[in-house]
Each structure stands twice: as C-alpha cells, then as structure tokens.
N, C-alpha and C positions, 0 to 999 in steps of 0.2 A: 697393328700399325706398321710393323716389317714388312710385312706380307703386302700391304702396298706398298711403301715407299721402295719395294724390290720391284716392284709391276713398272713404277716411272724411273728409276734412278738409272744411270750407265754408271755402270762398276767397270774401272777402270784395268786392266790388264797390265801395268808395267813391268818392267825387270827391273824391281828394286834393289836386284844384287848389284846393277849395276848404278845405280841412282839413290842409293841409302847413305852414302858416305856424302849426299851432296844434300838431303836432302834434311836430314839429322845436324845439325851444326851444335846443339847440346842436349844431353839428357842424362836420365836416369845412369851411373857408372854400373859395368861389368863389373861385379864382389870379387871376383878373382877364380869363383868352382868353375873348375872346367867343365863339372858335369849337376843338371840339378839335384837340389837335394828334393827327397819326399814331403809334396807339397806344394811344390816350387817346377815355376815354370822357366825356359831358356829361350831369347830370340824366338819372341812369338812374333804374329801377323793379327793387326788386330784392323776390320774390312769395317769401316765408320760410313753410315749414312750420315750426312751434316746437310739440316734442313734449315735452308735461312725465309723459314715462314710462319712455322711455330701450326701446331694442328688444329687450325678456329675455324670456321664456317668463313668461306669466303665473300659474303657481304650479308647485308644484317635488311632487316625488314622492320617497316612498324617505324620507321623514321620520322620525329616530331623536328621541329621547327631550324631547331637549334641543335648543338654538338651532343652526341651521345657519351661520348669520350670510353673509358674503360676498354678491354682487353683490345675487342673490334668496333669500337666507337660507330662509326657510318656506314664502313666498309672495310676493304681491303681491295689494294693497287697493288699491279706487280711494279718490280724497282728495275731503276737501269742495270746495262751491265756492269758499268762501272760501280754503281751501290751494292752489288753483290759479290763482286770480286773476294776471292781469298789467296792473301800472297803467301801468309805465311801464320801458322797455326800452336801454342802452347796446349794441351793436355795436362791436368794437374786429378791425379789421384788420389782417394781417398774412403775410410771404412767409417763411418757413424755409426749410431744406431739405426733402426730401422724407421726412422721418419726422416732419414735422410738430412738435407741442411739444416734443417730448422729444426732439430731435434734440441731438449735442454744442456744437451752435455756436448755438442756437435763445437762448441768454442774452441775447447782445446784436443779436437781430432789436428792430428797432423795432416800434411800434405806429404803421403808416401812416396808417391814416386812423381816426376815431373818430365814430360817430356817436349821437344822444340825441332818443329818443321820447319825447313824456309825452303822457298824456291818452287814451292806452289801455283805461280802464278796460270802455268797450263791446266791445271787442273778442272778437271771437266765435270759440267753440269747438263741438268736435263729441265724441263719447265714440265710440270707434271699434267697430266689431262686436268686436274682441279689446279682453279687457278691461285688457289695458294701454295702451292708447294714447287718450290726449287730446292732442287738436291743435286750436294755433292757427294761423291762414293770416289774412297783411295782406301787400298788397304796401309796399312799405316805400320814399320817395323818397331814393336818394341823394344831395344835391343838391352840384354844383360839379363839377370836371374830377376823373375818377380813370383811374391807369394801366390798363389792360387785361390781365386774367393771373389766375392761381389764388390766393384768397385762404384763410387759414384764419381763421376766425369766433371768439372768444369774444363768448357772449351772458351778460348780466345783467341781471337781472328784478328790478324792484321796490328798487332801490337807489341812486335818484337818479341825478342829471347825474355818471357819470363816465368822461365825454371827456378830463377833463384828463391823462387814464394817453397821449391822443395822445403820439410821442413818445418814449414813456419805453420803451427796452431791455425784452426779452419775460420776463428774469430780474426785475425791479420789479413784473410783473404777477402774474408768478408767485408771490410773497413777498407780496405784497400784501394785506392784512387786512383788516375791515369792522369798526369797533370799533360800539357802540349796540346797537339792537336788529333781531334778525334779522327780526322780525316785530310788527305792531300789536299791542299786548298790550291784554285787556279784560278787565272782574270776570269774566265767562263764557269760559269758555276756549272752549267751542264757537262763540264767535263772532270769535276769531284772527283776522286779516286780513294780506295786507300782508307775503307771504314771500318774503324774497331766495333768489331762485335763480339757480345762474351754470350755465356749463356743465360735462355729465357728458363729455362726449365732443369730440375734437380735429376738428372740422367742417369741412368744408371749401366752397366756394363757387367755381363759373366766372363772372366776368366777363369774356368773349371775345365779342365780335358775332361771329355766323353769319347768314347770309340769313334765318334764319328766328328767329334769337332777335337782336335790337338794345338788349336795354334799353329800349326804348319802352314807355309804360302797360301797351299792348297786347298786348308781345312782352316780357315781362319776365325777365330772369334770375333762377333759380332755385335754394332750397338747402331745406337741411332742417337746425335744430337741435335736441338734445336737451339740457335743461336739469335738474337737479334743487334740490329743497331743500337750503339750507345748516343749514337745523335737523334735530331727532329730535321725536319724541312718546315719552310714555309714555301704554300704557294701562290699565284694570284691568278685565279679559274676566271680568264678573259674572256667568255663568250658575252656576248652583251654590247661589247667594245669593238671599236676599229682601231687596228693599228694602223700608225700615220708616220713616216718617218722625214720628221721636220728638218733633216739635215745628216749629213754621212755618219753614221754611227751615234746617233739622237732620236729616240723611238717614242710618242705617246701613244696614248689610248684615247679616243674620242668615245664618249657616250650623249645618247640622245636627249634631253629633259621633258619629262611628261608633266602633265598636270594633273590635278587628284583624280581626275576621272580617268586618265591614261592615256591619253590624245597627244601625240608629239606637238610640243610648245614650237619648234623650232633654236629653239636656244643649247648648247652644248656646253660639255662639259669636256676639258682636256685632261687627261691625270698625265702628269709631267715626272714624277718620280713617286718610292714609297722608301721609307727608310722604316729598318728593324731595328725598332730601339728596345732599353733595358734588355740587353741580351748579354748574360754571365760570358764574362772573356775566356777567350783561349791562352792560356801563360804558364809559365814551367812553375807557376805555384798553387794555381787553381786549379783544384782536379773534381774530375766527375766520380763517382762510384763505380768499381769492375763491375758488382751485380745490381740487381734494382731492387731496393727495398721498399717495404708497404708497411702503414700501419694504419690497423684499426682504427676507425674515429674513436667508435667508442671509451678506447683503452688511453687517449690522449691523458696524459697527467694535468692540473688543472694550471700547476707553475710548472714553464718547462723552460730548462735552465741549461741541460746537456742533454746531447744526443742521444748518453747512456740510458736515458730516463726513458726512450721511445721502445716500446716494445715493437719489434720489428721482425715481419716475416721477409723471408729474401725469398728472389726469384718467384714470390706470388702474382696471382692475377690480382688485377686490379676489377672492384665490383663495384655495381653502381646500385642506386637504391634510390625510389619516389618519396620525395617529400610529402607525408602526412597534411600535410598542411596549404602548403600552394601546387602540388602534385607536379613538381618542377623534377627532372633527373637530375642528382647530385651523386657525389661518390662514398661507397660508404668506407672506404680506405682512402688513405694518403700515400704516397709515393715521394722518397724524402732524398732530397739533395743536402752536399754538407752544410750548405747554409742556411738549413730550414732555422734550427736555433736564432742565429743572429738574426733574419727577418722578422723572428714572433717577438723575439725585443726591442725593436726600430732600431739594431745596430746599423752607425753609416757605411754601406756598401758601393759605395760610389767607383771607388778604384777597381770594383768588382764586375765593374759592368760596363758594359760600351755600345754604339747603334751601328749597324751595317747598311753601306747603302744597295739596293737592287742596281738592279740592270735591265733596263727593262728593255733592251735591244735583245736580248740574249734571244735564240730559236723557240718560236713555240711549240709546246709539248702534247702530246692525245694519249688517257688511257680510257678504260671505262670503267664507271662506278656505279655498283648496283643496277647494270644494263644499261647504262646512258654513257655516251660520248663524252669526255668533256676538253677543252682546251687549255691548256693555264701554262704560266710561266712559274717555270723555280727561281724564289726570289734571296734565299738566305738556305742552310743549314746553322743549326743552333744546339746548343747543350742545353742538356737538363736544366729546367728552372719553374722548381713547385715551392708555393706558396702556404703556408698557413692557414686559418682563419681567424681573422681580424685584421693581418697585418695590411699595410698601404699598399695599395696595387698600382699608383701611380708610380713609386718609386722601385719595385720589383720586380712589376709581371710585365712579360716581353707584350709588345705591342708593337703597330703597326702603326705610321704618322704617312696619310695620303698626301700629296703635293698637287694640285689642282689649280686651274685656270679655269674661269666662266667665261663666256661667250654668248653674248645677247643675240637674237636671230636677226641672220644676216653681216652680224659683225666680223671683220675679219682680222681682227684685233680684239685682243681681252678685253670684256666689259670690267673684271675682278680679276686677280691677278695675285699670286702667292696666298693663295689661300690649302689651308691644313685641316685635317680633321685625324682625332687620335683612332684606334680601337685597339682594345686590348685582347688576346688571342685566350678563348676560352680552351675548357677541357671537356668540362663534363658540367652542362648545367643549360638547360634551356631557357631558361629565363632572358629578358631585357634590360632587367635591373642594374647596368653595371657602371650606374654614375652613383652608386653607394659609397663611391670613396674605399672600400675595404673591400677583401674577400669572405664573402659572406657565407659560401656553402663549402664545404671540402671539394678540394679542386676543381671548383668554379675555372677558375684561370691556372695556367702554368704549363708547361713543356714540358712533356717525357718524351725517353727518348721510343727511338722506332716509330714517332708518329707525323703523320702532316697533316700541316695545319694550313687547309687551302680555303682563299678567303676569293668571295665574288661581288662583286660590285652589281648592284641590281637596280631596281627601280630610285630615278634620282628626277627629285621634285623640285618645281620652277622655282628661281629665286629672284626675288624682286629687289630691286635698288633700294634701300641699301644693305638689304639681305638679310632675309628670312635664311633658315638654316637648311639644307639641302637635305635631303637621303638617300642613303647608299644601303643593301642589302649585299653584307659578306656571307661568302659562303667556306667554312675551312673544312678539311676531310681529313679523319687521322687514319695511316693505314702504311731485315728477311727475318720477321713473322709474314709476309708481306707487310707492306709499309700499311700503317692501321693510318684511319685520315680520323679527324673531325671536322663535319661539317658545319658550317654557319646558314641558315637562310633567312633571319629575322630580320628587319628592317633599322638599319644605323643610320642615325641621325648625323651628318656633313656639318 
C-alpha cells in the first residue's frame, strides 16, 4: 500500500526549521534530557501519507434497483476541494495489544503522546491515477523525547487543538463526541469548507531507528492514514428535469408526465422546493461520535436500555448481507449514533432535530458514477442519524418532503398547487416497502457519515383531476474514502 501511494502522492519539501514553531501550536512537552535515553527517540520527523479515501475499489458492479449502502454502497465520487481540505490536524498516540482498537483490554490504553498542527491550510495534495485516492504527504516534526516502538495513530482533521484527550484511557477517545458544527456552514452550500474528519481505519506507525531510517529530516519514519468525513451530503441527480428560473434568484425544475405506456401526456410537473427534514441538529450539545462505531446484528441484546450493552467494533467496515427470505440487501452490522438508545425506546427527540431547506438555485454539479455522467445539485450536508429496527422512521429518519406544482397540458397556471410527497432516505436495502411504518431491516434507512445520498426524480405519471397519486423514481448515491453514494432507482409513488 506505501509503495503506491509513494507512486501518486507529492511529498512535500518544507523548511520546517523554519515553519515548526508556527506550525505546532501544542503538543506532546520536551521531559527536560537533553539527550535521549536508550530507547528513546529525540525530535524525530515523522513523513504521513494522509489518504481521504480510504483503499476500496472505486465503484461497485452488479448494481440492483435500490441503495447498496455499506463500505462502497453504489460507488465512489471524488469530493470538492473544499470537502477535502485540511487546515489543521491532532495526532493522538498509542500501544494496545496487538488487535489494535478493538482489542478487550484497549479501554484503558492510554493516549501517550498527543500531538497539534495548525496552519495547514497550503498543504498539498495529489489526485491519484485511481480515482479513489487523494493524498496528502507533509513530514510532520515530532518534537521532545518519545519511547521507540509500534504506535497506533488516530488522526483528526479540521477540529482544533485536541491534545488535551493526552492521557485520557483509549475507551474516553472512543466515546468521545464533537458537539458544534462538523463543518463551515455558508448561504452557498457549494461553498462548505472546513470538514472534520477523524479516522476510517486502525493505523498503525514504526517508530524504531534502523541504520537506514533514524528519524532525521532526511531519514524520516513513515506511515500512512486514512481519514473520512464525519458528515453525509444529500443530493438531487437532476437529469430528467429542466431548469427554469421563474424569477431573479428563484429556480425550478420542470419534468415531463408520461403515461403508463411512456408517451409524453403533455402535462408537467414543477418541483418548486425540497426540504430535508428529521435531520439531527448542529448545537454545542449534540455531538456526533469522533470514531464510527458498528454493531453486529446478531449480537443486539434483546432489551436494550444503555449504550454500554452494544457490543461495538469501532472504526469497522460496515457489511451487508441477502435476505434468506425476500433476497432484498440489508446490512448485517449497524452503525450507531448516540441516540440510537433513546430511538429503540420512542424517547421524545423532537428538540433533537430540525429540517433544512435546499436551494435549488445553487450551481449545478457533474461527476461520474460507475462511468456515467451525472448532474445533480447539493442540497443539505447532515450528521449521522441511524436507526434501529423497529423504531418509527416517520419520526427519526431524515427524509426528503418534495414541493411540487402540476400543470395540466397547455396550462400556463397550476392545474394543483402545494402539493408534497415524503421519501425517506434509505441505506442499505433494496426493497419498496417503506410505508411499513418501522424500520424493518438493519439500516434500511439512516445516515452515516462520508456518504451521499443522491436522490432522482424519474418517471412521473399522469394525474387526473382530482388526483390519482403521481411517481417519482429517486435515485441516491453514497460515496475522503471518497465520498461512498447510495443510490435510489425504484419507482416512488408522489
């Protein structure tokens, strides 16, 4: 894995002698030896590959109807520059055993040393021939006495000075929350900045001299992280649609209405706005998780009453698995936000959540997914928000509320007017079932982060006075692992 990501990466060349004192704002203290002891390393240089894509196959085949959801759901999109940015970077080290995080006794490993960049913002990147990988390379100064020996790394991007987790037992890092906002928020959503990313994966780092690697500028020890977004995106993949701009900064979408055979009716369809509701708020008390945690289905307890009860792997992939029975993809892990408890008991979460509305003026967007072009607008960034099984998904799971005007052919005035239709933003589950009322399969529906969730508007059928119910075909995509999509392409009923 080095051995490529040295083929794409630019390794950065600075004079840290001169830019270490600006670039270090805290860390690990100098013990006071002026020289090390046996053992012990002094002012090393430690040369970080930091990959915000995570190493998965850059798009997935064998695509059924609906979202695949897990690690590479549909595919993988490269991200803007501004979602890949890194301003400013913690380091927090540590010795487990040898399973790493998720070892039994890894609770109370300390966090040995901690270190804090800022000032990062120049920091340079490459886009790799494969198109999942973006990598950052900065030799990075460790400065003061550290033991010699195998470290494991968490990185975090973009979330201020937090060294102060020095110290603190590896189960505190684990638990640990980010309350505020996960990213710079702007009128323009296309202009986002400023996303905390921690790590996807349990990374590990040699610090050992060898005759030929010392720690020195020159001779620098070596690793490699991969990071992702702690947010989602939602998008809306407008092809299909025309944009019509009814008035100076007031944008719809026009679509065609067909009939069952496919025949243009003449009659249209205006989508006038979409609002992202039940979406977990941003507030200096709700926090998302630093890492991402999984749990087994299997292993669910049968009353689950505290967190503590979830047996939980951190920083795993998420797997998906065929339903036996309706051969539907569901997931065979869950991915757990702090509120999963209160949701599986219908605690009221109302304060907990709030709806954002799009912009549907904003610039449209081109990447391509699994070798197709596609168009779409970014309508929201969101936090983490996974669900249960059983719990209400009208009251939990983010979903999308379309704003639509009809238009009888040749009318040049709505024939219907303020009309709505919901959909809820799936994960992992191909099915159509989802007027169940409940979530029925393991992350069926819900939000994690690093994914988008880009929905398409598709074939939409005649409505007759006083109206027959329309359809719409979403399509969402989840996908720096690159951003993982899920798509949609089953037919929703308006």
């Amino acid at each position: 894995m080095l051995r490529r990501i040295n083929i794409y990466a630019i390794v950065l060349q600075l004079l840290l002698g001169a830019f270490g004192s600006c670039l270090m704002t805290s860390c690990s203290q100098h013990d006071g030896v002026d020289f090390p002891l046996p053992g012990q390393l002094d002012n090393v240089y430690l040369s970080l590959y930091i990959s915000v894509s995570g190493n998965h196959s850059s798009t997935r085949v064998g695509m059924s109807r609906g979202p695949m959801g897990g690690e590479d759901g549909n595919g993988r999109v490269d991200a803007s520059a501004n979602e890949n940015r890194i301003s400013n970077l913690t380091l927090l080290f540590y010795q487990p055993g040898t399973d790493g995080i998720n070892t039994s006794s890894a609770a109370d490993v300390p966090i040995k040393y901690a270190y804090y960049f800022a000032s990062l913002d120049n920091l340079a990147s490459t886009d790799g021939e494969e198109p999942v990988d973006l990598v950052y390379s900065y030799k990075f100064p460790l400065y003061g006495t550290i033991d010699e020996g195998t470290y494991h790394v968490i990185a975090i991007a973009n979330a201020g000075d937090l060294t102060s987790l020095k110290g603190e037992p590896l189960s505190v890092v684990r638990d640990h929350q980010l309350t505020g906002n996960l990213w710079t928020a702007v009128a323009s959503i296309d202009q986002c900045s400023n996303f905390v990313m921690s790590s996807e994966q349990d990374n590990v780092v040699e610090l050992s001299a060898t005759e030929s690697i010392d720690g020195s500028y020159d001779n620098p020890f070596s690793g490699i992280l991969t990071i992702e977004r702690m947010a989602a995106r939602v998008d809306l993949n407008v092809e299909g649609g025309s944009r019509v701009e009814v008035s100076e900064g007031t944008v719809c979408y026009e679509y065609k209405v067909l009939d069952e055979e496919g025949t243009d009716t003449g009659d249209k369809v205006r989508l006038t706005g979409i609002t992202v509701d039940n979406v977990l708020t941003t507030s200096a008390t709700d926090g998302s998780y630093l890492l991402k945690r999984v749990c087994d289905v299997s292993q669910l307890p049968e009353s689950l009453t505290e967190l503590s009860q979830l047996p939980v792997s951190y920083l795993a992939d998420e797997e998906t698995q065929q339903n036996a029975t309706t051969g539907n993809t569901e997931g065979a892990n869950l991915v757990i936000d702090p509120f999963f408890v209160a949701k599986k008991s219908g605690t009221d979460l109302t304060d907990h959540y709030t709806s954002v509305k799009a912009d549907l003026a904003v610039d449209q967007q081109t990447d391509v997914l699994n070798g197709v072009n596609e168009t779409f607008l970014p309508l929201a960034y969101v936090r983490e928000n996974t669900l249960p099984v059983g719990c209400q998904k009208a009251v939990y799971a983010t979903k999308l509320i379309f704003h639509y005007d009809y238009y009888a052919a040749g009318a040049s005035e709505p024939t219907r007017e303020g009309l709505t239709t919901h959909y809820y933003l799936r994960h992992c589950d191909d099915s159509n079932d989802y007027d169940d009322g409940t979530t029925d399969h393991p992350m069926k529906y819900g939000i994690v982060r690093n994914t988008i969730y880009r929905v398409k508007i598709g074939k939409i059928t005649q409505m007759e006075p006083p109206g027959e119910e329309t359809t719409v075909t979403l399509t969402p995509t989840i996908s720096v692992k690159k951003w993982n999509v899920v798509s949609y392409k089953e037919t929703v009923w308006m």
